[in-house]
Structures are given as C-alpha cells and as structure tokens.
C-alpha positions in Angstrom: 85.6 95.1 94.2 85.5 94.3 90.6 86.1 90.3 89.9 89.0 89.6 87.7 88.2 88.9 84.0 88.6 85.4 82.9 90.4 84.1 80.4 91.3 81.1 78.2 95.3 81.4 78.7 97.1 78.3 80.6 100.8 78.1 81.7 102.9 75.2 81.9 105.8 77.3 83.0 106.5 81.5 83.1 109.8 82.9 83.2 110.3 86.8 83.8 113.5 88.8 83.9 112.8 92.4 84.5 115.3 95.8 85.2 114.8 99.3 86.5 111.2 99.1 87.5 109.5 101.8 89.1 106.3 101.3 90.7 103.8 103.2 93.3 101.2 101.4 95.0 97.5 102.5 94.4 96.4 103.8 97.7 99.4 102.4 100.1 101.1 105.5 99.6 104.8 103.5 98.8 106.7 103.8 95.3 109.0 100.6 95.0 112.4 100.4 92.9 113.5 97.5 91.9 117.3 97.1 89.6 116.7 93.2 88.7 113.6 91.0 89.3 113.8 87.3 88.3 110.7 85.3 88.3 111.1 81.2 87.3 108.1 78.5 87.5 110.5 75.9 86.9 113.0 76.5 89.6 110.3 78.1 91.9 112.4 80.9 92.4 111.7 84.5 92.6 114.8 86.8 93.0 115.3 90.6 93.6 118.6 92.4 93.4 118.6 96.3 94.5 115.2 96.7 96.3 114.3 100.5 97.7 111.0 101.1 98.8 109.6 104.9 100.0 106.7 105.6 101.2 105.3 109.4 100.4 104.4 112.1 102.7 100.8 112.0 104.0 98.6 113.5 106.6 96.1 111.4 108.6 93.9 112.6 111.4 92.9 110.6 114.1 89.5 112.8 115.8 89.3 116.3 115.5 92.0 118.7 115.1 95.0 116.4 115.9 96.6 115.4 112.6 99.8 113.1 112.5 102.2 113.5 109.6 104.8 110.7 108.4 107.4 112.8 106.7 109.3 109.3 105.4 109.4 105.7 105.9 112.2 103.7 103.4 113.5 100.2 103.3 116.2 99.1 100.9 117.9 95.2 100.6 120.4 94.5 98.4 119.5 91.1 97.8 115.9 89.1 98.1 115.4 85.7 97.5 112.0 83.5 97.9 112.3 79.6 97.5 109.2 77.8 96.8 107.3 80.5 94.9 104.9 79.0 92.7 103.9 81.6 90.5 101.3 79.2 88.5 99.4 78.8 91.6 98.9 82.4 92.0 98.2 83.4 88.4 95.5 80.7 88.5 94.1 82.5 91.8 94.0 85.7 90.1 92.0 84.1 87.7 89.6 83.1 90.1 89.9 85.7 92.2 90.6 83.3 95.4 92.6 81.2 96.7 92.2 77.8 97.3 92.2 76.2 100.4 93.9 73.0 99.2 97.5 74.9 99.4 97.6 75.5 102.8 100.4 73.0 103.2 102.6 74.9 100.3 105.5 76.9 102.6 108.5 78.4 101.2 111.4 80.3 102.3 112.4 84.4 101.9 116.0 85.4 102.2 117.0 89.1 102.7 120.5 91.0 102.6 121.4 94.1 103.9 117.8 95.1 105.3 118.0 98.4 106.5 115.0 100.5 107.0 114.4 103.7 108.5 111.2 106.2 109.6 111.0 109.7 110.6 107.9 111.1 111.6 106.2 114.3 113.2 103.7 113.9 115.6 102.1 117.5 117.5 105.5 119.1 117.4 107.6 115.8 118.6 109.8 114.4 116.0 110.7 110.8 115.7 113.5 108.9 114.5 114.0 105.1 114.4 116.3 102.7 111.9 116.4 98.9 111.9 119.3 97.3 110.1 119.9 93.8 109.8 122.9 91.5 107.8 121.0 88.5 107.2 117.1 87.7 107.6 115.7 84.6 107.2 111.8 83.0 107.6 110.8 79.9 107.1 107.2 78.4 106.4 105.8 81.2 104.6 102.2 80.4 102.4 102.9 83.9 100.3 100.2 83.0 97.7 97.6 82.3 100.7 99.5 85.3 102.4 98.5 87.9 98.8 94.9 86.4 99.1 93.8 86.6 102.6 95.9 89.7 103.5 97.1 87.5 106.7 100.8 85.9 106.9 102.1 83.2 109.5 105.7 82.9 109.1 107.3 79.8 111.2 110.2 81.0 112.1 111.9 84.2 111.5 115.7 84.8 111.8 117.4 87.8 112.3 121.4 88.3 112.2 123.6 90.7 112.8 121.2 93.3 114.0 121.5 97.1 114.7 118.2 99.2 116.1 118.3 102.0 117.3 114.4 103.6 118.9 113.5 107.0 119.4 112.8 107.4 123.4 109.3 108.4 122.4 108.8 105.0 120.8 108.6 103.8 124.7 105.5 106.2 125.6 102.7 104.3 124.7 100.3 107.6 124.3 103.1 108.9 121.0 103.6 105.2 119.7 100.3 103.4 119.5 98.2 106.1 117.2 101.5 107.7 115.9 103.2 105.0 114.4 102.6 101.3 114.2 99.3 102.0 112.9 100.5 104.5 110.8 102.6 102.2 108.5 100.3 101.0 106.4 101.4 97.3 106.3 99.4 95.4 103.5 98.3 92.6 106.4 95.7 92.6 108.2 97.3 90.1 110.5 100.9 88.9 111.2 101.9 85.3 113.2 104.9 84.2 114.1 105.5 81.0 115.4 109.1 81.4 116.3 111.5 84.7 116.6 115.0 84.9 117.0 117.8 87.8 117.0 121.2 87.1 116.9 124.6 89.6 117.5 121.8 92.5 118.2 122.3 95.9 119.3 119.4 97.8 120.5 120.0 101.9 121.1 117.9 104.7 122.3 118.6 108.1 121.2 117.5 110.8 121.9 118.5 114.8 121.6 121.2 114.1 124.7 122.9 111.0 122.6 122.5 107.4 122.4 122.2 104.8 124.8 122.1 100.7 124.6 119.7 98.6 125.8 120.5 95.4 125.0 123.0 93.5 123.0 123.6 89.8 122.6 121.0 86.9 121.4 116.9 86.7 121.3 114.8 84.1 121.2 110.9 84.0 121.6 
C-alpha cells in the first residue's frame, strides 16, 4: 500500500454540494449513483438524496471446478442522513494515513429512507432470490471515521421500521448459504458489532417456486 502524499493544506471548515455522481469502486465490484450529496464541517452533516448502488456480475470459485456466480446485488434509499460527521477529522487521517486513537469517543448517527435492497444469484444450477426493504432505519453510536480506517464498525444500536423480507428457502440450507452468499457480498468490513438490534412492524416471507409463505411478523429485539 502506497502512503498518502503529504501536504501543506489545512481546513478550518469544507463545504461540498455535489449532483449526478457516478462512481465504481476499484476492486469491490459496485458502481454507486448518487442525485445530491451534501457535505458540511460546520453543521457536521453529511446528506445523500437518491442513493442506488449495483454491484456487477462476477465469477468466483471456491476449490476446483465449482464456480458461484452473483448475477446482481442492488440497494437504493431515497434519503441518507449522517449526524456528527466530522469530515476535518478524516481528511486529517488521510493525511496521515491513520487514524488516531484519541477519537474513539466521537459517535454519530445515520438515518436511512426507503432502504430496499435486493440479490439474485446462481449457484450450480439453483437460483436465488432475496429482497430486504425497510421504511425507516436508524443506528446510533457509529465511529464512521475509525470505522473507514480500521475496516471494523460497532454500531450501538440499530433500528429497523416498517420492515418487509422476504428469503429464498435455500437461504435456510446452510451448505447453499454459507460459501454462496454471505461471503460472496463483498462488504467493505472486516468486522461488524452490534450492541443492540431491533425490528419493528416486520414481515418475514419465504418463497419459493410453489409461492410465499410468512414466518414471522410483529416486533424484534436482540
């Protein structure tokens, strides 16, 4: 890894209002879409409006002559909101290349809208479908600069509302879900806490090719 060149720049405060981006990840396989992005040091806000992100088709094999293909993954929100963000902190990481230890206190908050997120995959033949929507998500106690640096997040509490999920049977099987999908996602942590979970008005469905069938629906707390 190359270290990031130094310079003499200081900021007392950035501002950044950006439109239509269009940007794919180096080696994460995802292009993101943004419509708006506001970024404010003074408020400590940063602020998305329209968010889609797609992840592109890619074959990975796991051993000898068993390949499994993700056809798509996508996740849109209509509206994104982190509290707290102190961008200064994090351009004076980058200048460093680290982060630094003394802002492990420094939490903030992320606000979602209309999260809604979906994967279909092939895997020897079977072909998977699962979608996760939910209203209103909310965590709590986030260290995102700490979180960009150390490639680990601990969120204190994550809240879920309004929920709708619906699985593919095969998610269930432990010998299609562990090396066909959850390590398949390519999720830019290494490692994910969470102190507290909860789900509220959720609906959980299996489906399958004979229809669709709930598992559970009402409140979830762990």
């Amino acid at each position: 890894k190359k270290p990031i060149a130094k310079t003499g720049f200081r900021f007392k405060s950035v501002e950044c209002s950006l439109s239509d981006i269009n940007y794919r990840m180096p080696q994460n396989h995802y292009t993101i879409r943004i419509k708006n992005l506001l970024i404010n040091s003074n408020s400590h806000v940063f602020r998305v409006d329209s968010l889609r992100i797609i992840q592109q088709n890619n074959n990975i094999k796991f051993g000898e002559n068993k390949t499994h293909q993700i056809n798509l993954t996508e996740a849109t929100a209509t509206k994104i909101e982190i509290t707290k963000f102190d961008v200064l902190r994090l351009i004076e990481g980058l200048g460093r290349d680290k982060y630094s230890s003394r802002n492990d206190r420094d939490s903030s908050s992320i606000f979602l809208d209309n999260l809604d997120m979906h994967l279909t995959q092939h895997d020897n033949g079977l072909q998977l479908h699962h979608s996760f929507y939910f209203k209103h998500v909310a965590g709590t106690g986030i260290n995102f600069v700490k979180a960009i640096f150390n490639y680990s997040i601990f969120i204190n509490s994550l809240n879920f509302e309004q929920s709708e999920i619906k699985v593919d049977r095969s998610l269930l099987n432990k010998e299609t879900s562990q090396p066909g999908i959850l390590p398949r996602l390519n999720i830019p942590f290494k490692n994910i806490s969470i102190n507290k979970l909860n789900l509220s008005e959720a609906k959980v469905w299996l489906h399958s090719d004979k229809g669709e069938q709930m598992l559970l629906k009402g409140d979830l707390v762990i």
